[in-house]
N, C-alpha and C positions, 0 to 999 in steps of 0.2 A: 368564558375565561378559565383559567389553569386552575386548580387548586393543588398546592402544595403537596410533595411527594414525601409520604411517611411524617405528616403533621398532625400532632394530638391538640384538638383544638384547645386545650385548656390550657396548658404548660409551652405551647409553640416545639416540641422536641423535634427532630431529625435523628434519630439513634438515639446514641448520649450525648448528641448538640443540641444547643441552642436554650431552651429556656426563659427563664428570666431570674436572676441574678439581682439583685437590688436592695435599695434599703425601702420599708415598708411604706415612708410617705409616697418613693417615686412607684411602687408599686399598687398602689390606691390608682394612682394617674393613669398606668398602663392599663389596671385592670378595667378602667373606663374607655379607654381605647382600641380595646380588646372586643369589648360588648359592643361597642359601636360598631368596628368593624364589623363582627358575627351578624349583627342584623344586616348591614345595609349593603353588604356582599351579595345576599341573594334579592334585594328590594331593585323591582323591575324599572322604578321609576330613577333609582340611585345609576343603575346601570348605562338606565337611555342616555342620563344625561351624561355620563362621563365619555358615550360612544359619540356625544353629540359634539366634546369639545374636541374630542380624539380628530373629527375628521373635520371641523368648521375651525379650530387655533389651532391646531397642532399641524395638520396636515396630513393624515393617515388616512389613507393606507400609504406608505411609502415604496417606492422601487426594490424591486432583486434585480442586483445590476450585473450579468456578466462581465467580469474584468477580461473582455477578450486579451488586450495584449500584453498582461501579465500575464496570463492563459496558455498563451503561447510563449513566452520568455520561459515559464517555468519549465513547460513540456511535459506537461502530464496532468492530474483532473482539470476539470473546466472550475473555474475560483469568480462565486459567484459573495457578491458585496451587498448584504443588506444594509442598507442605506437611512439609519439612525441619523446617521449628520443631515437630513435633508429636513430634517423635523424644525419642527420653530423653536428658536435658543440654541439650535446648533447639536443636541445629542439626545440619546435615550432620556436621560432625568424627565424631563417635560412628562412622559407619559406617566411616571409615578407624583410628579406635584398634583399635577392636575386630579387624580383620585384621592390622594390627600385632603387638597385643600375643599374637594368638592365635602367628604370627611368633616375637614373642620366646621365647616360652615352647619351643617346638620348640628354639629356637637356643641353651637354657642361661642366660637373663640374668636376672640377680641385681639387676638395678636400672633403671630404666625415667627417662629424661631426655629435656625437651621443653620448643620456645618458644611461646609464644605472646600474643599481640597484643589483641584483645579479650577473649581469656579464655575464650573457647569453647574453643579445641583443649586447652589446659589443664585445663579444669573433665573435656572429656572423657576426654582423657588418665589424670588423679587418679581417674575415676573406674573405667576398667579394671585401672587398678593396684590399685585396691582390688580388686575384684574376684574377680581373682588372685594378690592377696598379695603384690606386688611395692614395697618401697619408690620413691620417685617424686620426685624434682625438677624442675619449673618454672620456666625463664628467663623472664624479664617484663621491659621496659624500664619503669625507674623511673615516667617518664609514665604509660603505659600502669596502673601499679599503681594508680596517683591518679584518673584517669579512668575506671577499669571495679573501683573497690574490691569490688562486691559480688562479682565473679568472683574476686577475691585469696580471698574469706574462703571462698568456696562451695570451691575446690582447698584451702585448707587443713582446713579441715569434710571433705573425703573423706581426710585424710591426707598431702596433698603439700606439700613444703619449695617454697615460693615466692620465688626468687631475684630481690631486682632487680637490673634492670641499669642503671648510671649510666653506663656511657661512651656516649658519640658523644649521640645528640637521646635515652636513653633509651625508645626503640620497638621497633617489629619485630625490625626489621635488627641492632639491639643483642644482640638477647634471641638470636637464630641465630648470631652471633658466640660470644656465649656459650656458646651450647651445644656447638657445635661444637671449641671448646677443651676441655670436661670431656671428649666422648668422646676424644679424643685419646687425653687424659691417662688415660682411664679405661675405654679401651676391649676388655677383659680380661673386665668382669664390668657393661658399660653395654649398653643398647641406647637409640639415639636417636631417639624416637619422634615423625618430624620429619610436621606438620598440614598442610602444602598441598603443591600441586603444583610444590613448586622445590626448589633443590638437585640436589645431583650425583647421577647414577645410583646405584643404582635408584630414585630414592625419587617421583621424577615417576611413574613406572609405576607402581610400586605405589598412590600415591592414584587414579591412574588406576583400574586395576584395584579397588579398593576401593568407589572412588565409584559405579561406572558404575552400581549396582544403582538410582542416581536415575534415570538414563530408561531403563533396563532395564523399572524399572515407569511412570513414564511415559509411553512410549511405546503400551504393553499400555494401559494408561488410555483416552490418549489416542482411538487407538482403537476401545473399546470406548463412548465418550459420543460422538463427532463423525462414526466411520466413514471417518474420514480422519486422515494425520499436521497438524500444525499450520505454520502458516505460518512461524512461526519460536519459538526458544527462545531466552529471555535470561535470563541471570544475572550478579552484581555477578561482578568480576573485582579481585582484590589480590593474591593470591601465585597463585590461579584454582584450588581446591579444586571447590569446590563449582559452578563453570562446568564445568569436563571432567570432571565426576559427569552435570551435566544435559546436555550433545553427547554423551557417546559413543555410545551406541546411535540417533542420527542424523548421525554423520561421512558415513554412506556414502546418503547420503539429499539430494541435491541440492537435492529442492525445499524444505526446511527452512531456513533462514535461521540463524546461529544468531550468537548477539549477546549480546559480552562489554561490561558497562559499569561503566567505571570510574570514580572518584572527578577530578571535572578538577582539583582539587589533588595527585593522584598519580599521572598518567596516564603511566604506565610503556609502553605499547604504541604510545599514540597520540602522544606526545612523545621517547620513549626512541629508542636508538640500540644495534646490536647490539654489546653488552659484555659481560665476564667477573664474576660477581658470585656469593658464597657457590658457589664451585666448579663453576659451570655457568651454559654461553652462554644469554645470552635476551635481549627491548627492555629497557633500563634508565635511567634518569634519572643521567644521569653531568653531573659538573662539568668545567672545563676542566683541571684536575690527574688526567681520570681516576677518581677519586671516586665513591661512589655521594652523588647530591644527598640535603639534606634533604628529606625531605618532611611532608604534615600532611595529614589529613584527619578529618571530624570521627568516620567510623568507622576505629576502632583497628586493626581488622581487613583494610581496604583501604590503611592504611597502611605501604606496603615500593615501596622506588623499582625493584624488579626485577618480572618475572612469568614465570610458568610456562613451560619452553621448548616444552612442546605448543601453550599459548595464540601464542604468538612464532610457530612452526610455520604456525598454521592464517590467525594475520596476514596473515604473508609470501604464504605461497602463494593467498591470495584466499579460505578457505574458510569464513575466520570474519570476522564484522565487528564491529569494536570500537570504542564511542562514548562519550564521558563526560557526565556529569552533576555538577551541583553539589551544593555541598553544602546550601545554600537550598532548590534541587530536591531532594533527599533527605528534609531535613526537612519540606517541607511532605506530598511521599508516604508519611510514616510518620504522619503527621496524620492525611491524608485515608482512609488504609486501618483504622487504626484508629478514626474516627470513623463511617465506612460501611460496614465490614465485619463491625466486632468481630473483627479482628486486628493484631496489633500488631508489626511487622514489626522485626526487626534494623535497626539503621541502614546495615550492610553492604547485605541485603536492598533497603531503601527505595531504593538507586540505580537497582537490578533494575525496581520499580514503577515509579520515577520515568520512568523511559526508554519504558517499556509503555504507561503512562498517554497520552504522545505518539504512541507510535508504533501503537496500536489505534484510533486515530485514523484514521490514513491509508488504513487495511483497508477492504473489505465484511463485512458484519455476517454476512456467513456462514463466513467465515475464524474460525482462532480462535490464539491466540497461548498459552504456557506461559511463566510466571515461577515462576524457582526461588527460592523466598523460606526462603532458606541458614538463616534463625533466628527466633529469637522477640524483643523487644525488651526482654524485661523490667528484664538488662542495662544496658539504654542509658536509662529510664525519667527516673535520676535526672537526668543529663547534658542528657537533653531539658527536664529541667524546670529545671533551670540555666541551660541557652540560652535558653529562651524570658521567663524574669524578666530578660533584658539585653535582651532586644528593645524 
C-alpha cells in the first residue's frame, strides 16, 4: 500500500497542511487512533485481512474500462474509466470502511459514528457495521437527506440511525460538525468512522492509505493494456477521497499529470485561501468573518468549502493540478456517458468525465488518459430527473 507523500508521522503535516487542530479532550482520542493506526499499518495479519475483504465483499480488483466510444466522440487520447462504481455500495468509500472498521474492531469499539454527504460514505459505513455487528449512526445535513432520500433509506435498510443535521445550510460540513461533537461526548466506547480525506491527524493518512489500492491496481492495469503509464489521472475532488486513492501510486511518477477537478460552485482549492477548518490546515472557502463560506453544488458529495490537506499539499507545491467544472458540464457528462457507454456515472464522478472529455481532446490518440469514476449514479437518477423536467 501507498504511504502518504510528505507525512510527518507524528503531527499528519503535508507542507504547512493538515495537522491536528483540536481541543485537548478530542485530541487524547485522535492520539489513540493515531497509535493504532501506526501499529497495524505495517501488521501482516491486519493487512491480509483487509486484502481478504478487499477481494471476497468488495469485489477487487475491479476493471480499467476503455470508454471506446467516448474515445472516439472526443477524438483524441484513449479515456480509460476505473471502474469504483463496480465495487459493493456502489463507489470508492467501501475500500476505506472496510480498513477502518477492521481498525475499530482491534481498537475495542462498541459503536461505529460517521458523516456523510451524498450518502455513499454512509450507505458504506452501515454496511460494515452490519457486517460486524456494530451499532452505527450517521450524520447527514438535513439538505443532503432530501436530495439523496434513496441513500437515507438504503443506511437505514442495513441498520443505521440516520441523523439530520439542521444547523448551519444543513450539508457536509453540518453533518462533521456533528459528528465530531458525539465523539467528544462519546468517545469511551465510539469510534468515528470519518469518509474522505480531511480532518485532523490521522484520518488524512489513513484514507490515504486505504484508498491507494485505486491506482495500486490501476497502475498494474494501466500497464499491462497501453505498455506505458498514462498521460494523466483525474478524478472529482470535495473533501479528495477518492482523488488521493487514484495519485498515489503515481505521486513519484513525473510524467503523469495528475488532475483534481472540482465543482466551480465549490472550488475550495482553486478559490480558497489557506485556513483552519474541522481541525486541520487546508484551501478553504472562508468569509470575511473568517467563516467557512456557504456552499452548493449539484453533487452532494463535492459539496464541503474545505479539501484534503494532501490535495492542498500537491497544490501548493506544483504537483497536482486542480481545475473546475460546472455543474451544466457535469450534467451534460453524466448524460453523454450514460447514453454512449451504458454507464451511468455519480454526479460526483461526471465532473471527473466532464473535465476528460476536454481535455483528451488536446492529446495524440496514442496517449491515454484514466478517470477515476468514484461511483455509480443510481443515487442521483432521481435528482437528475427533476433537474432536467425544469429545464
Amino acid at each position: 500500500m501507498s504511504k502518504s507523500m510528505s507525512t510527518e508521522a507524528v503531527t499528519g503535516k503535508f507542507g504547512e497542511f493538515g495537522g491536528s487542530y483540536v481541543p485537548e479532550a478530542l485530541q487524547r482520542v485522535l492520539t489513540k487512533i493515531a497509535e493504532a493506526f501506526d501499529h497495524y499499518r505495517d501488521d501482516p495479519e491486519f493487512n491480509q485481512e483487509f486484502r481478504h475483504y478487499l477481494k471476497e465483499y468488495v469485489g477487487r480488483d475491479n476493471p480499467l474500462t476503455l470508454a471506446r466510444n467516448l474515445t472516439e466522440q472526443m477524438g483524441g487520447a484513449r479515456i480509460y474509466l476505473k471502474r469504483e462504481d463496480l465495487n459493493h455500495t456502489g463507489a470508492h468509500k467501501i475500500n476505506n470502511t472496510i480498513g477502518q472498521i477492521l481498525l475499530a474492531k482491534r481498537m475495542g469499539a462498541k459503536r461505529i459514528i460517521a458523516e456523510t454527504g451524498a450518502g455513499q460514505h454512509g450507505v458504506a459505513t452501515a454496511t460494515v457495521a452490519a457486517l460486524f455487528g456494530l451499532p452505527c449512526t450517521i450524520y447527514m445535513g438535513k439538505y443532503d437527506t432530501e436530495r439523496q432520500a434513496l441513500n437515507v433509506f438504503r443506511m437505514e435498510l442495513l441498520g443505521a440511525k440516520v441523523v439530520p443535521v439542521e444547523k448551519g445550510q444543513g450539508r457536509l460540513k453540518d453533518a462533521v460538525d456533528a459528528a465530531l461533537e458525539d465523539l467528544v461526548e462519546n468517545h469511551e466506547t465510539t469510534y468515528y468512522l470519518l469518509g474522505s480525506a480531511v480532518g485532523p491527524h490521522p484520518y488524512p493518512t489513513m484514507v490515504h492509505y486505504f484508498q491507494s489500492v485505486i491506482s495500486e491496481e490501476s497502475k498494474h492495469q494501466i500497464l499491462e493494456k497501453e505498455g506505458r503509464l498514462p498521460a494523466a489521472v483525474i478524478a472529482c475532488v470535495g473533501g479528495g477521497s477518492n482523488a488521493i486513492g487514484a495519485f498515489a501510486h503515481y505521486l513519484d511518477e513525473p510524467s503523469v499529470r495528475l488532475i483534481g477537478v472540482e465543482p466551480a460552485e465549490a472550488a475550495s482549492i482553486a478559490e480558497g485561501v489557506p485556513a483552519v477548518i474541522h481541525g486541520f490546515k487546508c484551501y478553504a472557502l472562508m468569509d470575511e468573518h473568517n467563516n467557512p463560506k456557504p456552499t452548493f453544488s449539484i453533487a452532494a458529495g463535492l459539496d464541503y468549502p474545505g479539501v484534503g490537506p494532501e490535495h492542498s499539499y500537491l497544490k501548493a507545491s506544483g504537483r497536482g493540478d486542480y481545475v473546475t467544472v460546472t455543474g451544466k458540464e457535469a450534467l451534460d457528462a453524466f448524460l453523454t456517458l450514460s447514453k454512449i457507454e451504458g454507464i451511468i456515472p455519480a454526479l460526483e464522478s461526471a465532473h471527473a468525465v466532464a473535465y476528460a472529455m476536454k481535455f483528451a481532446r488536446t492529446l495524440p490518440k496514442d496517449e491515454s488518459v484514466i478517470v477515476n469514476l468514484s461511483g455509480r449514479g443510481d443515487k442521483d437518477v432521481k435528482q437528475v430527473f427533476d433537474m432536467l423536467q425544469k429545464q
